[in-house]
TORKOL-772365 format. One record per atom (N, C-alpha, C, CB): residue number from 1; residue in three letters; atom name; x, y, z. Coordinates in steps of 0.02 Angstrom, whole numbers, m for minus. Glycine has a CB too. Layout:
BEGIN
NUM/ala/CA/X/Y/Z
...
This chain:
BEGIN
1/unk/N/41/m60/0
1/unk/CA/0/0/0
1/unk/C/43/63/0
1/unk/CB/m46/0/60
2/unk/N/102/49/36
2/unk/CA/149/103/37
2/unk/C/163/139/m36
2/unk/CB/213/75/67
3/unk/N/167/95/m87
3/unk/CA/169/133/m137
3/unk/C/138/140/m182
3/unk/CB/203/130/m156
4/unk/N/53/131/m168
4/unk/CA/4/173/m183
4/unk/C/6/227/m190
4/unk/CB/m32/172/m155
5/unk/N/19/249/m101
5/unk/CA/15/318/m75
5/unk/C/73/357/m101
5/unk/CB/14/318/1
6/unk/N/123/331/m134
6/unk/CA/155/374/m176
6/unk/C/131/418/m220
6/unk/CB/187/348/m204
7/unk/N/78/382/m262
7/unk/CA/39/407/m322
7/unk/C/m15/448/m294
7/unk/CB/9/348/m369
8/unk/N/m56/418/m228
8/unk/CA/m108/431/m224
8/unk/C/m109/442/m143
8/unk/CB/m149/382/m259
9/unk/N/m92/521/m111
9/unk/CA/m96/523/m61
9/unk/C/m158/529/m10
9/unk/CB/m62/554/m60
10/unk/N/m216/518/m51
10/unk/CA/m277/526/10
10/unk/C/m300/449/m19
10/unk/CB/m352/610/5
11/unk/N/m270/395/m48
11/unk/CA/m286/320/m40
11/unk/C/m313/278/36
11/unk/CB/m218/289/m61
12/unk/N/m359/276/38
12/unk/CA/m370/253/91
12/unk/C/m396/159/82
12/unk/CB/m423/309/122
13/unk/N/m372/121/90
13/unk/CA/m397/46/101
13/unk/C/m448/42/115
13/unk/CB/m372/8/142
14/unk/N/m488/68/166
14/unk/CA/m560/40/195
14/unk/C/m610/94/165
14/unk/CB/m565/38/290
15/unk/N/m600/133/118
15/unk/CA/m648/182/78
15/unk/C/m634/142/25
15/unk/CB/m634/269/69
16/unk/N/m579/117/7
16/unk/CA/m585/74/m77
16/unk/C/m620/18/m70
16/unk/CB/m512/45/m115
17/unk/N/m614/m30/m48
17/unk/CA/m652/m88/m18
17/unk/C/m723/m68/m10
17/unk/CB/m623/m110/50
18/unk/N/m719/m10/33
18/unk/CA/m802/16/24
18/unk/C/m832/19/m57
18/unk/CB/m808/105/55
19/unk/N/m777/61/m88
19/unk/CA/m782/80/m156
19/unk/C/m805/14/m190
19/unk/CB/m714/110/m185
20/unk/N/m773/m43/m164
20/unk/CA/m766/m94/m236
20/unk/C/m847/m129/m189
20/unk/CB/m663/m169/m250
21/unk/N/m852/m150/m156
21/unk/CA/m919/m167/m136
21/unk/C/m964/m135/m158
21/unk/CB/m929/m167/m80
22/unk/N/m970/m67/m167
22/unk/CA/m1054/m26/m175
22/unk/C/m1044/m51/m253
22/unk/CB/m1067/90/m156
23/unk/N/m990/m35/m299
23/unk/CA/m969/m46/m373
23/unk/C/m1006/m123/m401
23/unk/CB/m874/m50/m376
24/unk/N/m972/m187/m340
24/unk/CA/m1011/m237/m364
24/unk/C/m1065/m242/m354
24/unk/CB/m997/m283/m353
25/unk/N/m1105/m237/m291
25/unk/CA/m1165/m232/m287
25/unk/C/m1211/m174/m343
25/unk/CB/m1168/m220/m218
26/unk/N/m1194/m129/m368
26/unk/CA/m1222/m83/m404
26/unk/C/m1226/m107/m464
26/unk/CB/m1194/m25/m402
27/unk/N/m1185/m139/m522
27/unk/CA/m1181/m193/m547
27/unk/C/m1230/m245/m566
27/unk/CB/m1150/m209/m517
28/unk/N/m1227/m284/m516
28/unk/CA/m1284/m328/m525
28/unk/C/m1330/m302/m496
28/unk/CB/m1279/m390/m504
29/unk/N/m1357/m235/m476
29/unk/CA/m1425/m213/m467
29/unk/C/m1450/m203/m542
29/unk/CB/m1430/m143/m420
30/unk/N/m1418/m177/m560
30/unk/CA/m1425/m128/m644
30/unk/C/m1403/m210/m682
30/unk/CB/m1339/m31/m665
31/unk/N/m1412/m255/m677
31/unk/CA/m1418/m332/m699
31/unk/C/m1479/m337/m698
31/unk/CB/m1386/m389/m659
32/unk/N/m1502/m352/m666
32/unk/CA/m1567/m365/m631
32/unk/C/m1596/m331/m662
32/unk/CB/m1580/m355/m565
33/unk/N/m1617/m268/m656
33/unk/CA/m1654/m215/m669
33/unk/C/m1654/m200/m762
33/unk/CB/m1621/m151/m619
34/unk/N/m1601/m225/m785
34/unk/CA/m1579/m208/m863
34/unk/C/m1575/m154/m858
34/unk/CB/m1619/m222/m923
35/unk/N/m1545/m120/m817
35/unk/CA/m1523/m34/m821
35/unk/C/m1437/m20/m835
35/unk/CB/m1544/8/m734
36/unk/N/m1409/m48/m866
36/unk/CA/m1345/m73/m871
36/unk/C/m1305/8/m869
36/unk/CB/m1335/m127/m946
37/unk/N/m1329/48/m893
37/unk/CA/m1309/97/m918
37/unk/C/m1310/172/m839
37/unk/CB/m1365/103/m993
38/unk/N/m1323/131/m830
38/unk/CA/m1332/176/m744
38/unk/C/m1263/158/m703
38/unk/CB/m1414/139/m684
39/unk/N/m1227/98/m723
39/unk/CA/m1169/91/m702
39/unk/C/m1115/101/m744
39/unk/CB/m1166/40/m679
40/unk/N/m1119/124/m785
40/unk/CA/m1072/120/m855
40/unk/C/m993/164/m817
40/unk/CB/m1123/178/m942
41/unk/N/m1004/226/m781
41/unk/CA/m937/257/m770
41/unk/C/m910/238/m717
41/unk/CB/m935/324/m769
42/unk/N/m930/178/m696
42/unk/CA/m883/114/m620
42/unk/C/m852/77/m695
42/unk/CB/m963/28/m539
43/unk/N/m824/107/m750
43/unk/CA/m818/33/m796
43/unk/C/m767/49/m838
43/unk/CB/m889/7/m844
44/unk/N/m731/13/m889
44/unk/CA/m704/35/m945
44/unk/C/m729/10/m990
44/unk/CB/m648/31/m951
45/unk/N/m725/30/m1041
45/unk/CA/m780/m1/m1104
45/unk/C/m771/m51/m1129
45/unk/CB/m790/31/m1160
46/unk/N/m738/m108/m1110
46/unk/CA/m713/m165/m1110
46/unk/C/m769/m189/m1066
46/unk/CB/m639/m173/m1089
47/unk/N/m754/m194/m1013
47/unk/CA/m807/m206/m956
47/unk/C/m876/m210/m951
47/unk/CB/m803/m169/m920
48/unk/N/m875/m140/m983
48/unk/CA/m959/m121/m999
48/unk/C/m994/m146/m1062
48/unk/CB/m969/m41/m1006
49/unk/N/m937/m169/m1110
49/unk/CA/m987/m171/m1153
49/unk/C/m1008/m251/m1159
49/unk/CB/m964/m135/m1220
50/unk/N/m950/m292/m1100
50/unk/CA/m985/m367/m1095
50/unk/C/m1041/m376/m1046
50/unk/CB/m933/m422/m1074
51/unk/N/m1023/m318/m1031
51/unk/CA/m1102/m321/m937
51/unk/C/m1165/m323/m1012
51/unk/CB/m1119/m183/m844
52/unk/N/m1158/m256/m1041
52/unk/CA/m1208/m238/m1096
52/unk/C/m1233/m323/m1152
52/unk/CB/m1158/m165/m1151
53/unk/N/m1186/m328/m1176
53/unk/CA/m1192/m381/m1210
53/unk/C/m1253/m433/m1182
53/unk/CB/m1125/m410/m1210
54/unk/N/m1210/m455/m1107
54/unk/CA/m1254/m483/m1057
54/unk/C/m1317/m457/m1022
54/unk/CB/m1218/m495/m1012
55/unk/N/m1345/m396/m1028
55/unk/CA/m1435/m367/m1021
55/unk/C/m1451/m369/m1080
55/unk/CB/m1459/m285/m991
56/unk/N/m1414/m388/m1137
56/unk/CA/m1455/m363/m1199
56/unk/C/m1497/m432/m1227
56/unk/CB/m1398/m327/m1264
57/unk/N/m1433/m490/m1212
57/unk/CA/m1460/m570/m1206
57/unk/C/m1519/m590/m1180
57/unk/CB/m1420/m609/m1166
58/unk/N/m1533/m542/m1110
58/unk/CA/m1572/m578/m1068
58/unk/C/m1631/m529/m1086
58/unk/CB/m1547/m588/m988
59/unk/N/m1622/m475/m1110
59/unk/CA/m1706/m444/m1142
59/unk/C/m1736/m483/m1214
59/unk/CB/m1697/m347/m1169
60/unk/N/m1658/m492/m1248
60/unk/CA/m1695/m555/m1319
60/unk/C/m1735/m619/m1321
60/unk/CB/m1643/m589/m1356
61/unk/N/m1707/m639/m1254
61/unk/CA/m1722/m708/m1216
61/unk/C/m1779/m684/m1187
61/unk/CB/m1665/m740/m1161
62/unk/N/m1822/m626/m1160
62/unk/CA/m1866/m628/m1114
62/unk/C/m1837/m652/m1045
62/unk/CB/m1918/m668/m1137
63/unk/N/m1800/m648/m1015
63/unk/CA/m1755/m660/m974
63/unk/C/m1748/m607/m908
63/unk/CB/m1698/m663/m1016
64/unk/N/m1759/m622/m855
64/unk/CA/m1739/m569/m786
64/unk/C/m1682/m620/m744
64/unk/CB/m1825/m548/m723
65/unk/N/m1626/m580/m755
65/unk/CA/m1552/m610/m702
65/unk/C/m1587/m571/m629
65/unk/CB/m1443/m564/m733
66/unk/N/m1575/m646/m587
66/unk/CA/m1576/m635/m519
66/unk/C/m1525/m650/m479
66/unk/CB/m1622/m662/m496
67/unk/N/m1517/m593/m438
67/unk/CA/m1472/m607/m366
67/unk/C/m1516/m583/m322
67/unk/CB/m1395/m567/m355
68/unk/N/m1545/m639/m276
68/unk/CA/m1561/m627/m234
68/unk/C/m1543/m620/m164
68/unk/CB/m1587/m646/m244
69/unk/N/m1528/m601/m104
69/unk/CA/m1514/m598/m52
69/unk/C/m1428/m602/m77
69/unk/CB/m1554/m651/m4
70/unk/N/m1403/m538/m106
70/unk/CA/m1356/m534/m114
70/unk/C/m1295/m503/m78
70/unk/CB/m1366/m524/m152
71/unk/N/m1243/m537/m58
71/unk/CA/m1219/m487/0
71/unk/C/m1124/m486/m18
71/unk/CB/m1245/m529/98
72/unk/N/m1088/m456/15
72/unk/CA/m1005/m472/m5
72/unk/C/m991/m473/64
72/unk/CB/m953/m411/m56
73/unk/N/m976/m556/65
73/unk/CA/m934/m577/134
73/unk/C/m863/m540/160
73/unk/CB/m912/m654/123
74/unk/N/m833/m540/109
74/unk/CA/m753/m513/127
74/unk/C/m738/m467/55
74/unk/CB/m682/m593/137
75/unk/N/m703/m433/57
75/unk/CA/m665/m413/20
75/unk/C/m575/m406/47
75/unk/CB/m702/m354/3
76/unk/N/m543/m410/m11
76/unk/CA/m468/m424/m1
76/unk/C/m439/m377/m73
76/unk/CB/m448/m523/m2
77/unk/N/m369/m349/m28
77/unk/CA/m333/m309/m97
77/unk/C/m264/m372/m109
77/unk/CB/m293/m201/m70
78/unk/N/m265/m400/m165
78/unk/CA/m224/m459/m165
78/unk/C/m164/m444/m207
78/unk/CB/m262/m519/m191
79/unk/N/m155/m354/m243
79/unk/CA/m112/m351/m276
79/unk/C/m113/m278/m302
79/unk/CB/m115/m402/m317
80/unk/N/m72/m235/m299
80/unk/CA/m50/m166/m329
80/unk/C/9/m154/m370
80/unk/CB/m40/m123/m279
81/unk/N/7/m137/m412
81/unk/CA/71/m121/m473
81/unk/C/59/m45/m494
81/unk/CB/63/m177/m554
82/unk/N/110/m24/m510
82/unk/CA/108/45/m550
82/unk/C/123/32/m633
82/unk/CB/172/100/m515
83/unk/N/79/53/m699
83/unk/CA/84/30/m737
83/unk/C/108/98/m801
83/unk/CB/26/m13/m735
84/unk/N/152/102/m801
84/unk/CA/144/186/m846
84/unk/C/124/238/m788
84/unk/CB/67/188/m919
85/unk/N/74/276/m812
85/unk/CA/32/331/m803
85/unk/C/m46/313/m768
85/unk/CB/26/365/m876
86/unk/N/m36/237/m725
86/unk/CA/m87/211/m716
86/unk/C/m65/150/m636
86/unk/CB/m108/178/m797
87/unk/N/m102/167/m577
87/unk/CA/m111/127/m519
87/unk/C/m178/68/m540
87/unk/CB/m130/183/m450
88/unk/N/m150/m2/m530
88/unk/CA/m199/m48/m524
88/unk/C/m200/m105/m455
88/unk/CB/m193/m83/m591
89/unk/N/m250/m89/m438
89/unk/CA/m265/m153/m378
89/unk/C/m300/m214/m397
89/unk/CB/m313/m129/m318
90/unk/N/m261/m260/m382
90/unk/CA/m319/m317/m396
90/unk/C/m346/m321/m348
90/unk/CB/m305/m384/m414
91/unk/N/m415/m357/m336
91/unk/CA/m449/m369/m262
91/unk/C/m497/m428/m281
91/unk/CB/m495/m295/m225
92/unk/N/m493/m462/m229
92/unk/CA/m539/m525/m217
92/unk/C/m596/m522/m162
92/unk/CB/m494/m585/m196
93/unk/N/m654/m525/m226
93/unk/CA/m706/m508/m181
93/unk/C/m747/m566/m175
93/unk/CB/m745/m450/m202
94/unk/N/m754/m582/m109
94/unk/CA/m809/m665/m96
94/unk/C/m868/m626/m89
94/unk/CB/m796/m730/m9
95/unk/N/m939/m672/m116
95/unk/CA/m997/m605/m112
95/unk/C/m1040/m695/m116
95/unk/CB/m1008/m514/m204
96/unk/N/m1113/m674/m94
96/unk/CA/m1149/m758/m81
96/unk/C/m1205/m722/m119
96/unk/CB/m1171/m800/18
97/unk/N/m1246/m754/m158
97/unk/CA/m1309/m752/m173
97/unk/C/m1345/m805/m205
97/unk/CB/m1316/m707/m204
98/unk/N/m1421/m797/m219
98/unk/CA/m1446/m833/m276
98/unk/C/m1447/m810/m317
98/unk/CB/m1493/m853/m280
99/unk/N/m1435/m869/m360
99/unk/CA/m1406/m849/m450
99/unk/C/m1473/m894/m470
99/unk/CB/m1300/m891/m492
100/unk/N/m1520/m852/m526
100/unk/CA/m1565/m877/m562
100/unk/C/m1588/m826/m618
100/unk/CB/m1616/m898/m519
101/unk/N/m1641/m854/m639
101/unk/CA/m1675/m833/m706
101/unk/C/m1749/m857/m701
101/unk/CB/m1637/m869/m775
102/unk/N/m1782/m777/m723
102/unk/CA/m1868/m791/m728
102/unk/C/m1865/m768/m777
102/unk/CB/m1929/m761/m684
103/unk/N/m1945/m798/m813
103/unk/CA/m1977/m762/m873
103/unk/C/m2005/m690/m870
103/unk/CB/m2033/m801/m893
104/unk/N/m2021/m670/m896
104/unk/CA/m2043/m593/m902
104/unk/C/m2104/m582/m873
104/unk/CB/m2050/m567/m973
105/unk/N/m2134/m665/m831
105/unk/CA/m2192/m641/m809
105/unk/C/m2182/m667/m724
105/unk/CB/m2260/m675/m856
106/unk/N/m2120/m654/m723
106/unk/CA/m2095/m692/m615
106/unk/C/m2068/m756/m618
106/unk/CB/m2177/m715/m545
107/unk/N/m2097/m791/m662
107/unk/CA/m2105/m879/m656
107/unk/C/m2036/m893/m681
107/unk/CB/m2173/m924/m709
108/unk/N/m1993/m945/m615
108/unk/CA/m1955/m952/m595
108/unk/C/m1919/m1005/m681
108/unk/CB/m1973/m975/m517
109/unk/N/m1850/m1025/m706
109/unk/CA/m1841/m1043/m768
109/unk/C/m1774/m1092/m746
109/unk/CB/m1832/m976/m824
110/unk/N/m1719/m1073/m731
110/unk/CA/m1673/m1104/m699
110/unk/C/m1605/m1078/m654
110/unk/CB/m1657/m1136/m745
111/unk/N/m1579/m1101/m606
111/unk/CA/m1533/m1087/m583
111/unk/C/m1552/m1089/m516
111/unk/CB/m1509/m1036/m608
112/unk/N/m1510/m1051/m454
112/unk/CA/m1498/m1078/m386
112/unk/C/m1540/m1029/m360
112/unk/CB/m1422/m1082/m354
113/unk/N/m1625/m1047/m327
113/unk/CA/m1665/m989/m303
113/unk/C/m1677/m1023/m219
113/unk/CB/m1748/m973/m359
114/unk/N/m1638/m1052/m188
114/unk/CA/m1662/m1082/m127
114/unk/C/m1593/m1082/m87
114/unk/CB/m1700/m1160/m139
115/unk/N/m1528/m1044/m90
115/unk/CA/m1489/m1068/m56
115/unk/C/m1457/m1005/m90
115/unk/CB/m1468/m1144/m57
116/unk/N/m1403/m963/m40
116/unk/CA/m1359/m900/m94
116/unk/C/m1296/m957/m67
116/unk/CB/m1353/m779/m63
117/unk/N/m1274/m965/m140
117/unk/CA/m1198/m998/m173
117/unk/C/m1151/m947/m157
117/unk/CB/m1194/m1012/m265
118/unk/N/m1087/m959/m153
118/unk/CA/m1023/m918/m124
118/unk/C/m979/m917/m199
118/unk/CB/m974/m966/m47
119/unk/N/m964/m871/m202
119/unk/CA/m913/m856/m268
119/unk/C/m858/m794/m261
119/unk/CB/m962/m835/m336
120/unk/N/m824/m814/m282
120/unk/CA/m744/m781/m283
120/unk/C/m746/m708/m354
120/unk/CB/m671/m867/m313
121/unk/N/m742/m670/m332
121/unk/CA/m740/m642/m404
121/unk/C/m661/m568/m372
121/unk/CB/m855/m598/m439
122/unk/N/m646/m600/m447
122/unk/CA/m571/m574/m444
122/unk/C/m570/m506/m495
122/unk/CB/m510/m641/m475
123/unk/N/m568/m449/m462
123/unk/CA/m591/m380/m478
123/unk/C/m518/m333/m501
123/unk/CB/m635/m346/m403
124/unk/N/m508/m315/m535
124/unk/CA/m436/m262/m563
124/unk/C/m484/m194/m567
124/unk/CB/m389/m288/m664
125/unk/N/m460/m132/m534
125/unk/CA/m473/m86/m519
125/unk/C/m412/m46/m557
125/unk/CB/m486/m86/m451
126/unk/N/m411/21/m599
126/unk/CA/m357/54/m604
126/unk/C/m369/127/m595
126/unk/CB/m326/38/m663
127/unk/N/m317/176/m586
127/unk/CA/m348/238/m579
127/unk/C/m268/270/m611
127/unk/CB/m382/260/m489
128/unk/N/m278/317/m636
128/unk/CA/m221/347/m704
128/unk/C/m203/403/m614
128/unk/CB/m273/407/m822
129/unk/N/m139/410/m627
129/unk/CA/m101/457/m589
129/unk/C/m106/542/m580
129/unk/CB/m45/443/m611
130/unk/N/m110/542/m660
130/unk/CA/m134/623/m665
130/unk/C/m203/620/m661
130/unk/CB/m113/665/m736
131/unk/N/m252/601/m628
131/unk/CA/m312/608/m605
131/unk/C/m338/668/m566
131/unk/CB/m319/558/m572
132/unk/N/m395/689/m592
132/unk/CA/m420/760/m565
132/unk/C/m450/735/m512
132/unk/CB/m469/809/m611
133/unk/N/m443/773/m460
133/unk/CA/m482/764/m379
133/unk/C/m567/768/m410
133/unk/CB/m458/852/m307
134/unk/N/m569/735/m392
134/unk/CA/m691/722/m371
134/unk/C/m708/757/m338
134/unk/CB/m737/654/m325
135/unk/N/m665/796/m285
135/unk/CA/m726/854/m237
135/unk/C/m770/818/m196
135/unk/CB/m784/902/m286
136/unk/N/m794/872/m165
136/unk/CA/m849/836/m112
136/unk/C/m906/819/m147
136/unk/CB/m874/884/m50
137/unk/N/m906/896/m204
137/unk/CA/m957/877/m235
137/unk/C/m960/873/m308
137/unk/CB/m1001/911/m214
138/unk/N/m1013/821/m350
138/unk/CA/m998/811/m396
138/unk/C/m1049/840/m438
138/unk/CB/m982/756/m399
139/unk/N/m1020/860/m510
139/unk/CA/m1044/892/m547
139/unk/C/m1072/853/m620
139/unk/CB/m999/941/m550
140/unk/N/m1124/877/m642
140/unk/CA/m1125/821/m721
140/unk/C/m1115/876/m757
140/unk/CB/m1204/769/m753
141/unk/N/m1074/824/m828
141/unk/CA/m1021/859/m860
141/unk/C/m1067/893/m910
141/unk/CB/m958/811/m890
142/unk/N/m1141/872/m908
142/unk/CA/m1195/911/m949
142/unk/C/m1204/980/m920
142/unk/CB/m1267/872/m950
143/unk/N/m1241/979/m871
143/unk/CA/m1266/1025/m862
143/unk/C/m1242/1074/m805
143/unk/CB/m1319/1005/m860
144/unk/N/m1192/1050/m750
144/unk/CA/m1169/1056/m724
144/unk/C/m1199/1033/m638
144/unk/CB/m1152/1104/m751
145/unk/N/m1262/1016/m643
145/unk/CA/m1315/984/m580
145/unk/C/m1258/929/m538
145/unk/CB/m1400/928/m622
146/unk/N/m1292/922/m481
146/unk/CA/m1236/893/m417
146/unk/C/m1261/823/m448
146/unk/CB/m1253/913/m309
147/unk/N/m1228/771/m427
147/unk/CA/m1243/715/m449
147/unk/C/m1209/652/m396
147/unk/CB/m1217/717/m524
148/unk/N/m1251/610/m389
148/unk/CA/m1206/549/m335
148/unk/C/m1229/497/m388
148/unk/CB/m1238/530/m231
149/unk/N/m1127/510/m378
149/unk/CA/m1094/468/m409
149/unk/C/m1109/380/m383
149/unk/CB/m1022/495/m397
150/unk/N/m1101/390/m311
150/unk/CA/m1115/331/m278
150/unk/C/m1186/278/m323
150/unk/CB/m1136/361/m194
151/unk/N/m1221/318/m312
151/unk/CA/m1292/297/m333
151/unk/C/m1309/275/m395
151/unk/CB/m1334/344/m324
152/unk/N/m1288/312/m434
152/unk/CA/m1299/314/m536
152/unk/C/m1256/360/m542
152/unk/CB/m1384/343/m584
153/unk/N/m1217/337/m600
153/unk/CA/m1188/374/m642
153/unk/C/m1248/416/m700
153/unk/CB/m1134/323/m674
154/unk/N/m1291/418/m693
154/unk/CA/m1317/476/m753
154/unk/C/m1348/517/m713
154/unk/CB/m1372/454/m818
155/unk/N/m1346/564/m733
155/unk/CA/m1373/648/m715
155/unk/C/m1471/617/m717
155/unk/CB/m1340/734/m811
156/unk/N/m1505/653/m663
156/unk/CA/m1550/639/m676
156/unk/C/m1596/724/m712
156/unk/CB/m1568/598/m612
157/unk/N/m1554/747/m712
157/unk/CA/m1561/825/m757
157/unk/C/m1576/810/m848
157/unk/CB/m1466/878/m748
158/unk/N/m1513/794/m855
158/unk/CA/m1493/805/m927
158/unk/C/m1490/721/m941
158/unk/CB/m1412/856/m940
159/unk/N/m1469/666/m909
159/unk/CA/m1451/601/m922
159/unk/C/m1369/603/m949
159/unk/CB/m1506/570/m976
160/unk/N/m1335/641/m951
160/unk/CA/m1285/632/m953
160/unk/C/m1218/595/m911
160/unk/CB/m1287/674/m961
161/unk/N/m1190/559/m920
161/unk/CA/m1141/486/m909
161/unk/C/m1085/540/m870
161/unk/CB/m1103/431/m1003
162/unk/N/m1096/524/m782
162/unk/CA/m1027/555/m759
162/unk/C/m968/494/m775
162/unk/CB/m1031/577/m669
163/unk/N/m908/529/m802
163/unk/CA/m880/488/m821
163/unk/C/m803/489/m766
163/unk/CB/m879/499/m900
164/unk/N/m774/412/m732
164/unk/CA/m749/416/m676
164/unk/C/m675/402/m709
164/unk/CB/m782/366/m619
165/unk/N/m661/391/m761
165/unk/CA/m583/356/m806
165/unk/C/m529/431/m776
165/unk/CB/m594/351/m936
166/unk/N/m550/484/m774
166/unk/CA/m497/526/m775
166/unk/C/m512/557/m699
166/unk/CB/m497/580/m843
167/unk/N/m542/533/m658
167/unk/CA/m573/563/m594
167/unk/C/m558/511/m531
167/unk/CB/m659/576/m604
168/unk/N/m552/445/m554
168/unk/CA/m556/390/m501
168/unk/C/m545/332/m524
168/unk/CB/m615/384/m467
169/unk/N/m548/279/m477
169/unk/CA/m567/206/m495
169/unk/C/m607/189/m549
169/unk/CB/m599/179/m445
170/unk/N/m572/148/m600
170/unk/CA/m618/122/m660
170/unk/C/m631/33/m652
170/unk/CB/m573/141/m741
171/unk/N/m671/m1/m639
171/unk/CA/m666/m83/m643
171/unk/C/m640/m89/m741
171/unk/CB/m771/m132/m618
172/unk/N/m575/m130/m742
172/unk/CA/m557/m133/m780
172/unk/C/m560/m220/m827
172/unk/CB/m509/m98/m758
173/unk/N/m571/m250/m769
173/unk/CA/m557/m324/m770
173/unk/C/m624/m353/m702
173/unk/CB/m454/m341/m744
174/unk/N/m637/m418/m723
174/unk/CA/m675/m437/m676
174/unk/C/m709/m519/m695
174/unk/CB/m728/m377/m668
175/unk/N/m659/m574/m664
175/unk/CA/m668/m648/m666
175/unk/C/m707/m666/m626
175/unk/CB/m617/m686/m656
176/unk/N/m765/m705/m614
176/unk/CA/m809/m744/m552
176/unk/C/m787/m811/m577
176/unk/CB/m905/m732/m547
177/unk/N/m771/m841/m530
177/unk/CA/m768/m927/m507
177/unk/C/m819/m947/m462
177/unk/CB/m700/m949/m467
């Protein structure tokens, strides 16, 4: 961590961990929901556009992805490198839920709806060095309206995409076992 804080002197461990928990959970809310695009600036477009790929399947299919009683047991930072002009953490996040699939009318189709399964998902986080501070408070790049970030990335003003690549943490990478 020590040489994180080289790059990044207000890095704090237990606000990133916070960070990467609300990120996954927000995620598979906007799964669920087929709102994919409400998480898009936790992402790089690599990222986003297989999350996307994956709501776009499950609206062709008539399809609703469920996590139910979804929670993240632990989180762990299992690895930091400096890469160029760019800090990356890997982190291992254990998170339990039910994994299933309904039809478009509730009725249950297949997968694990009676028991939340435990899974490993191995998360790469990066954030570029010359990064502009976020402020207390955040602004959309439309219109200029306050915006939490935490919550949705789109402006609920204008709908415009706060975008986090040059401001913060981007999920760059992201394996589940």
């Amino acid at each position: 961590m020590n040489e994180i804080l080289k790059y990044d002197k207000e890095f704090s461990e237990s606000n990133f961990k916070s960070f990467v928990d609300n990120v996954f959970i927000q995620i598979h809310l906007a799964i669920m929901t087929k709102e994919i695009e409400k998480v898009k600036h936790f992402m790089s477009d690599e990222v986003y556009d297989a999350y996307y790929s994956k709501v776009e399947n499950l609206k062709s299919r008539g399809r609703i992805q469920m996590y139910d009683e979804i929670n993240v047991k632990s989180t762990a930072i299992i690895g930091a490198q400096i890469l160029g002009n760019a800090i990356s953490i890997e982190v291992l996040l254990i998170s339990r839920y039910m994994d299933y699939l309904l039809d478009e009318e509730g009725v249950y189709v297949s997968g694990e709806n009676t028991y939340r399964i435990e899974k490993n998902n191995y998360m790469t986080f990066t954030k570029k060095h010359s990064n502009k501070t976020l402020g207390s408070v955040r602004k959309c790049p439309g219109c200029r309206a306050p915006i939490d970030v935490n919550a949705n990335g789109l402006c609920s003003y204008c709908g415009s995409t706060f975008d986090l690549e040059d401001k913060g943490w981007i999920l760059t990478r992201i394996e589940t076992r």
